[in-house]
C-alpha positions as CSV (number, residue, x, y, z in Angstrom):
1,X,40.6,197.8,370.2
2,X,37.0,197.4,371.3
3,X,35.3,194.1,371.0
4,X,32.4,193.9,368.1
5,X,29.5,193.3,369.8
6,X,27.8,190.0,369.2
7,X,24.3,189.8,368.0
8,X,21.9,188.3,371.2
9,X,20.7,185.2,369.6
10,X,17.5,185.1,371.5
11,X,16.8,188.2,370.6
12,X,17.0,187.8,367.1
13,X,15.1,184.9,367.3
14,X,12.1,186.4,369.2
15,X,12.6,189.3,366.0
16,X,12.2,186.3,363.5
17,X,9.0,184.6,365.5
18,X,7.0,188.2,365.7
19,X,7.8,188.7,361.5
20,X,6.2,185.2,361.0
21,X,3.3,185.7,363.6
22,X,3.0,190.0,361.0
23,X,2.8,187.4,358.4
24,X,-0.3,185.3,359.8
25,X,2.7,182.7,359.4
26,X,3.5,181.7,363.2
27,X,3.0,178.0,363.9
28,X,0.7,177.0,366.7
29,X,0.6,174.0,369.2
30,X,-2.7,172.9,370.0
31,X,-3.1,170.4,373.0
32,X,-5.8,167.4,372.3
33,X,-6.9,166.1,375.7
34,X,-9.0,162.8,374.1
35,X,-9.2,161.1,370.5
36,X,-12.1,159.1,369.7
37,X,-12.0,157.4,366.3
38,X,-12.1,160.1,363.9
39,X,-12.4,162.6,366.6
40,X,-10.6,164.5,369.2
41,X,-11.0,166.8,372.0
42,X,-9.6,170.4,372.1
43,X,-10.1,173.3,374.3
44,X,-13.6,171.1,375.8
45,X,-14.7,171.0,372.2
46,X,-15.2,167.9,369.8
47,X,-14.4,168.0,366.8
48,X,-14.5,165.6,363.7
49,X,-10.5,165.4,362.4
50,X,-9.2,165.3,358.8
51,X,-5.7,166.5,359.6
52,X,-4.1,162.7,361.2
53,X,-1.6,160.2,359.9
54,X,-3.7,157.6,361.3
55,X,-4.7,156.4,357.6
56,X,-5.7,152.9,358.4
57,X,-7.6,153.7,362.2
58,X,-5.4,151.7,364.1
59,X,-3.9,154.2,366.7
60,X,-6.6,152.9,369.2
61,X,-7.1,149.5,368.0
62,X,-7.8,147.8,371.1
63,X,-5.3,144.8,370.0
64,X,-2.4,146.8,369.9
65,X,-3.2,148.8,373.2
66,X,-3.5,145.0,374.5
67,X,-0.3,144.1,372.8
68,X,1.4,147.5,374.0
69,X,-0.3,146.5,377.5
70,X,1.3,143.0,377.8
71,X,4.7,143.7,376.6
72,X,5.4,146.8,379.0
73,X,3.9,144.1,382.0
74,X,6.4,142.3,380.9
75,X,9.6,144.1,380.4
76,X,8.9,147.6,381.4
77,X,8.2,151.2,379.3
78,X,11.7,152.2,378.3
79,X,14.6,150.2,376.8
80,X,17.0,151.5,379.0
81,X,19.7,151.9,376.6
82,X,21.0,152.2,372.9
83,X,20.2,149.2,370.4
84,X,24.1,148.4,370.8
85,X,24.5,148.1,374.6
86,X,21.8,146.3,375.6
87,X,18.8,147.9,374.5
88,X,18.1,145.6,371.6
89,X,15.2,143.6,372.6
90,X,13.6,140.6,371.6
91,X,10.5,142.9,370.3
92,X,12.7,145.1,368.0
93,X,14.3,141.6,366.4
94,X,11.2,140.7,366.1
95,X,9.4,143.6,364.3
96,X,12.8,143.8,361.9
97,X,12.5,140.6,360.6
98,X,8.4,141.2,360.2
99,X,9.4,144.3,358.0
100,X,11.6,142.5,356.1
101,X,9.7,140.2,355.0
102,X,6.9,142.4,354.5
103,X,9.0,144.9,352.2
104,X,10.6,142.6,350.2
105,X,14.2,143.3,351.7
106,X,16.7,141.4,353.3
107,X,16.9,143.1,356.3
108,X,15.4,146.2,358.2
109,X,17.1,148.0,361.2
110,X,14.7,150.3,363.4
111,X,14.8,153.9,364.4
112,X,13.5,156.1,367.1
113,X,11.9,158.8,364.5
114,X,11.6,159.2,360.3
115,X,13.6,161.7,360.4
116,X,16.5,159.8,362.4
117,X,16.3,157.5,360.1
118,X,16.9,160.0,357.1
119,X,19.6,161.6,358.5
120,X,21.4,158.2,359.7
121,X,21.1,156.6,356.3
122,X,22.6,160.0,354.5
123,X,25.6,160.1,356.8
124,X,26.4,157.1,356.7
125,X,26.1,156.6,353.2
126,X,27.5,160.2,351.4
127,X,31.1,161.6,351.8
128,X,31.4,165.1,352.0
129,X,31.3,166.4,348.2
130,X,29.5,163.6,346.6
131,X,26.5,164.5,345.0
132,X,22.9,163.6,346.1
133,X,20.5,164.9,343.5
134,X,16.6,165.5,345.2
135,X,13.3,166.2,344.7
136,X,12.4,169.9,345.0
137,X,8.9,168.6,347.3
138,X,10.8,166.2,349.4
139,X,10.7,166.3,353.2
140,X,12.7,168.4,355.2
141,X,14.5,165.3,356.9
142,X,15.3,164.6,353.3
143,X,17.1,167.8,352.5
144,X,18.2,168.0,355.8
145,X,20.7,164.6,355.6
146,X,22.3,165.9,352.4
147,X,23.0,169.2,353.4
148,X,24.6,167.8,357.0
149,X,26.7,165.0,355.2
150,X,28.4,167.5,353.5
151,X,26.9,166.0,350.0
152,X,26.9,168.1,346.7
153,X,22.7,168.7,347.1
154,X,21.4,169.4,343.6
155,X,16.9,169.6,343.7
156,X,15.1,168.7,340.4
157,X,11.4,170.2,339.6
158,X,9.1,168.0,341.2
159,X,8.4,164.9,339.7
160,X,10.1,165.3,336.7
161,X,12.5,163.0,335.3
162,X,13.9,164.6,332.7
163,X,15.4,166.9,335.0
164,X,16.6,164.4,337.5
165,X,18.8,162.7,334.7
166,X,20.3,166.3,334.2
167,X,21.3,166.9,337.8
168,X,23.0,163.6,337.8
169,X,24.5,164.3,334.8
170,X,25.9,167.9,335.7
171,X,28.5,166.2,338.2
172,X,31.6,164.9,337.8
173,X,31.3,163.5,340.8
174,X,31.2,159.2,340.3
175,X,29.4,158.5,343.7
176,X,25.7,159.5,343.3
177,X,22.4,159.1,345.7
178,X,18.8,160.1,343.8
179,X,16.4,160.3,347.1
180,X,12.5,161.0,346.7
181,X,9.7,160.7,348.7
182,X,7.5,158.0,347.5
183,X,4.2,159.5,348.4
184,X,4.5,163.7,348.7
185,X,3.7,164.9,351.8
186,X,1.8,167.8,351.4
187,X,0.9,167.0,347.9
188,X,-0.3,163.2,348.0
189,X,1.1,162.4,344.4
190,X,3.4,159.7,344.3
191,X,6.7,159.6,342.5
192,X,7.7,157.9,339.3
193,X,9.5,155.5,341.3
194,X,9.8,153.3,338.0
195,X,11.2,155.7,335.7
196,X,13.4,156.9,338.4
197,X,14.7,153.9,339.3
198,X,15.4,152.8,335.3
199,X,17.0,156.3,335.3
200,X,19.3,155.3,338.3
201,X,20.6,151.8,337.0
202,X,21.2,154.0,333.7
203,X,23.2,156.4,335.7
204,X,24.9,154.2,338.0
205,X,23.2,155.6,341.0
206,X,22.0,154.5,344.0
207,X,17.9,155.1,344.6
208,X,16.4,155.8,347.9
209,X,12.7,156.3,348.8
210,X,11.3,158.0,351.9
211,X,7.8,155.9,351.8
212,X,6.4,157.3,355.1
213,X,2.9,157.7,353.7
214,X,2.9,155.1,351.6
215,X,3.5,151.7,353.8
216,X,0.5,150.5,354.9
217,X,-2.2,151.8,352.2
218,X,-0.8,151.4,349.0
219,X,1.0,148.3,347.1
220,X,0.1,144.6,347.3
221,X,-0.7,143.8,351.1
222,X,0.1,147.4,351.7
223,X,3.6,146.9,351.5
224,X,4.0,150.5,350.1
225,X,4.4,152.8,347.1
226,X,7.7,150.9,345.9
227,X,6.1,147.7,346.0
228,X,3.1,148.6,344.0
229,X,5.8,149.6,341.4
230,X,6.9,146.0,341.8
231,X,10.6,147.4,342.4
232,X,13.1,145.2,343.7
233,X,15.9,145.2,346.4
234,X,17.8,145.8,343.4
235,X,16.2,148.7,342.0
236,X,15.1,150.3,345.4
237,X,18.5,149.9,347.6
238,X,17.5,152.0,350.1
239,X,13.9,152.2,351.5
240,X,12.5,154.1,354.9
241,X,9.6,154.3,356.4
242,X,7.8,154.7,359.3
243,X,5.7,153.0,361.2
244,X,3.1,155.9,363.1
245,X,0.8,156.3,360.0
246,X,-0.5,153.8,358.4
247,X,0.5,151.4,361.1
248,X,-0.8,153.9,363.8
249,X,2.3,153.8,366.4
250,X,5.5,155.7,366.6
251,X,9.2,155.1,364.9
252,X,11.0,154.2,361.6
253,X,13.0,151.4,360.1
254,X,15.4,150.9,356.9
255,X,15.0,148.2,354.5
256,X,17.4,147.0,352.4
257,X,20.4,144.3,351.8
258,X,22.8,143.5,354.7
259,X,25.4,145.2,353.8
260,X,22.9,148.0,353.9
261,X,22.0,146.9,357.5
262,X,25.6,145.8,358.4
263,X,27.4,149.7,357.4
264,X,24.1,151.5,359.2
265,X,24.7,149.8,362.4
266,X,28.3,151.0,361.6
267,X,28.1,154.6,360.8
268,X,24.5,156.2,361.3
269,X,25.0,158.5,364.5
270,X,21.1,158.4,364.7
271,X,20.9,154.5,365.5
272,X,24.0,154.6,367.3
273,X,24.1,157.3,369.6
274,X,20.2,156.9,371.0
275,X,18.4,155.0,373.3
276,X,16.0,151.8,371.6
277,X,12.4,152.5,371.6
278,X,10.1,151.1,373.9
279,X,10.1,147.5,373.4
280,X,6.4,147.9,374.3
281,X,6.4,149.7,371.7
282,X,7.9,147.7,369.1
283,X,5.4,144.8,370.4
284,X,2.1,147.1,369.5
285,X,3.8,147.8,365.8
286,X,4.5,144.4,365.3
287,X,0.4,143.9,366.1
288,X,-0.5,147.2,363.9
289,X,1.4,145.2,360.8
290,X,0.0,141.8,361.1
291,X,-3.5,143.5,361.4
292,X,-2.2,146.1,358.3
293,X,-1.6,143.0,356.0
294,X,-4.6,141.2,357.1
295,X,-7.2,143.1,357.1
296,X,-7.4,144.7,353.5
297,X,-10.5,146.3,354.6
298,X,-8.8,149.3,355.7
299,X,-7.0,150.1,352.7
300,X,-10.7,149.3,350.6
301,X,-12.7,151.5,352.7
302,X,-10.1,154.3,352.8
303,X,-10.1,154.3,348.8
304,X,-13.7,154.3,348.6
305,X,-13.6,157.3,351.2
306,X,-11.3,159.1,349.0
307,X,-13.1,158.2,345.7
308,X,-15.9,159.7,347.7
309,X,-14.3,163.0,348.7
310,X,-12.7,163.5,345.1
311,X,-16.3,163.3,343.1
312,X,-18.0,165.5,345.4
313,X,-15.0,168.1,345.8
314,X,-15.5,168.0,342.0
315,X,-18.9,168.6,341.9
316,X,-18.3,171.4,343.7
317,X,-15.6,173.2,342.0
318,X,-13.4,173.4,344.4
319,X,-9.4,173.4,343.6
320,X,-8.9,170.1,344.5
321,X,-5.1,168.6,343.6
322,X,-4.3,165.3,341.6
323,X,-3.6,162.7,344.4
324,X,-5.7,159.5,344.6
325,X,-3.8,159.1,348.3
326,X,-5.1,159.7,351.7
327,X,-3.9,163.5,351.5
328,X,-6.0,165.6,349.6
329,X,-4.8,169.0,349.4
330,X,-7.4,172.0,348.4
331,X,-5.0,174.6,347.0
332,X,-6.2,178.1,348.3
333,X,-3.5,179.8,347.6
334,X,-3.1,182.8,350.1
335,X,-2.2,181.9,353.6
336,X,-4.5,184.2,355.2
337,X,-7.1,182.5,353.3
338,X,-6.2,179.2,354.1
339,X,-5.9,179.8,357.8
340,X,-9.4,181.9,357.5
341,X,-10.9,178.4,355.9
342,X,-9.6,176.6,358.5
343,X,-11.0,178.5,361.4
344,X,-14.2,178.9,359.6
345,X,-14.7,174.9,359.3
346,X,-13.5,174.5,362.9
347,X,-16.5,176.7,364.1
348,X,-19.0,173.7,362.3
349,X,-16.9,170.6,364.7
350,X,-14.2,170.0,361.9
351,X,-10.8,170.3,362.1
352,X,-9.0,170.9,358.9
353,X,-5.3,172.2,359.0
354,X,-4.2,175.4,356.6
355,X,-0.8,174.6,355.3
356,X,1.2,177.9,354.8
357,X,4.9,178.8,353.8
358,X,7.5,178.0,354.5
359,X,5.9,174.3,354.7
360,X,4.7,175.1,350.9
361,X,6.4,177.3,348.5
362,X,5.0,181.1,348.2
363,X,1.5,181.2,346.9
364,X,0.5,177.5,347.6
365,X,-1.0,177.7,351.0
366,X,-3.8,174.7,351.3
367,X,-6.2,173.0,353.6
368,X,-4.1,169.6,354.0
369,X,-7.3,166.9,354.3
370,X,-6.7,163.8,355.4
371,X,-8.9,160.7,355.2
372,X,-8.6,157.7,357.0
373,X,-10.7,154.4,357.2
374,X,-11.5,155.4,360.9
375,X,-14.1,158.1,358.7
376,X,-17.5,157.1,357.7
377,X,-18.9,158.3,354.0
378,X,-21.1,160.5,356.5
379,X,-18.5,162.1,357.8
380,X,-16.9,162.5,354.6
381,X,-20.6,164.2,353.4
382,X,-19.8,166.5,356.2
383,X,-16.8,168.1,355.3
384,X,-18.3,168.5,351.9
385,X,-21.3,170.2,353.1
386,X,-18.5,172.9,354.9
387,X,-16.1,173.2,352.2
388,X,-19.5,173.9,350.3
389,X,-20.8,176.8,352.4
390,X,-17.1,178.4,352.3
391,X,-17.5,179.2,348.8
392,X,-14.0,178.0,348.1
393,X,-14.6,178.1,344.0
394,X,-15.6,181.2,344.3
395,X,-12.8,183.0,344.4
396,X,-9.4,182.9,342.6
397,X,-6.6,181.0,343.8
């Protein structure tokens, strides 16, 4: 009997990339040989940026590339090993504690990336079966964890609490993990942290926020969306974060009690089985927060800039969505009128990035702006002069 011949992976592959690239769907890289404050270099051009993370302006503070400097004189780049050989260094105990105590939390353990971090605290916490109810706009690393711990995924509409109770509800299942982003990605909303977590003490489950875009510019000392909702370890068992937007470096960490902390080092493959970060950079993070809780500046200015943006995107019609964040989505709708948009304002020196499927559902392709206190108002004036001479109000969504 004759073998059935296998399909050639790479060739289906290449198949899928050309129907996304049909599609004006196809993902580029683009290679930035300088950054300058607010600006980078591309292709020998320089342009003015509203697509970064950097939400405070500290990826080029001078104190942390000093701090960064001084620690890698002094013990090298790489950690040369995982956190439980010998790769644990003084910087990363350090930074743990920091975030602790910045967060509210007993304890924080560190990760190489967000999305380790998402994926560690899923398997480790979730038994195959067990239900983990979600946010339909959460991030992919998010998703991602449930579905490879084997958990029961169930996704209510977004933001709405009403429907979250039902998911948890639906199950028969007695173990239950609620996770949200506490700051949307490519929305900018943030979550009803405080209804969700009421609804989770109700339901006997345990609460998790992904706060990546909230640590640094939002809650008392910028300690983050949960702790502007002045929820406790109690409430909030399980936070993440990371630490390479608002604190302008690279990485993640987990906050929480330590038993939390105890079981991670334990069971989450993603801490376990990876080399430490740079203790370097642990050293210029530990700077980045000290500076982040200090200088309240950063997280003035950036509101004003926002405020800024908001009342002249008004002004102008355009479909501006409800987020008083850094990200400040204009809703275009089509993809190949986003991406149009975007090259249009990259021909005037700015660069704005069109977000299309399947990073946004069908239909809700945007220009993703950014602000960040590293902008001036002037700059800010800029962008609204573009978006202005697009005529982005124009036309239907």
């Amino acid at each position: 009997m004759a073998a059935v011949p296998r399909p050639d992976l790479l060739e289906r592959l290449a198949v899928q990339t050309a129907e996304r690239a049909q599609a004006q769907l196809q993902r580029r890289l683009r290679s930035v040989e300088r950054a300058e404050g607010p600006y980078i270099e591309s292709n020998g051009r320089r342009l003015l940026a509203f697509c970064t993370n950097d939400y405070l302006g500290l990826a080029q503070d001078p104190r942390l590339i000093s701090a960064l400097e001084d620690a890698a004189n002094a013990s090298g780049v790489g950690s040369g090993s995982a956190h439980l050989i010998c790769g644990h260094r003084r910087e990363h105990a350090a930074l743990e504690e920091a975030l602790a105590e910045w967060t509210g939390r007993e304890r924080a353990l560190l990760f190489s990336t967000g999305y380790m971090a998402n994926l560690g605290v899923m398997q480790a916490l979730l038994q195959r079966g067990e239900l983990c109810v979600q946010d339909k706009l959460n991030h992919a690393c998010l998703l991602d964890g449930a579905q490879l711990a084997g958990a029961t995924l169930k996704r209510y509409p977004h933001a709405d609490v009403g429907a979250a109770a039902r998911q948890l509800r639906s199950d028969v299942e007695p173990s239950a993990l609620l996770a949200t982003d506490g700051v949307f990605s490519m929305d900018g909303d943030i979550a009803p942290l405080r209804e969700l977590a009421a609804l989770c003490t109700e339901e006997g489950a345990t609460l998790m926020v992904d706060d990546a875009h909230g640590l640094g510019v939002l809650g008392k000392d910028g300690a983050g969306s949960v702790a502007e909702a002045n929820l406790s370890e109690q409430e909030v068992p399980v936070l993440m974060a990371t630490l390479g937007k608002g604190l302008g470096c690279s990485g993640a960490f987990v906050a929480g009690s330590a038993a939390l902390i105890d079981g991670l080092i334990q069971f989450a493959r993603t801490y376990i089985y990876t080399t430490a970060m740079p203790p370097a950079l642990a050293a210029a993070t530990l700077c980045a927060l000290h500076i982040a809780r200090k200088e309240s500046w950063r997280r003035e200015k950036l509101n004003q800039l926002i405020q800024h943006f908001r009342r002249g995107a008004e002004d102008l019609g355009l479909p501006l969505m409800p987020s008083r964040t850094a990200i400040q989505p204009l809703l275009l709708g089509n993809a190949q009128r986003a991406l149009e948009a975007s090259r249009a304002l990259e021909t005037q020196g700015l660069l704005v990035v069109a977000i299309r499927p399947p990073t946004v559902p069908q239909g809700q392709a945007r220009l993703r702006i950014t602000l960040s206190a590293a902008h001036e108002q002037a700059h800010v004036d800029r962008l609204l002069a573009a978006l202005a001479s697009l005529r982005l109000a124009d036309a239907p969504v």
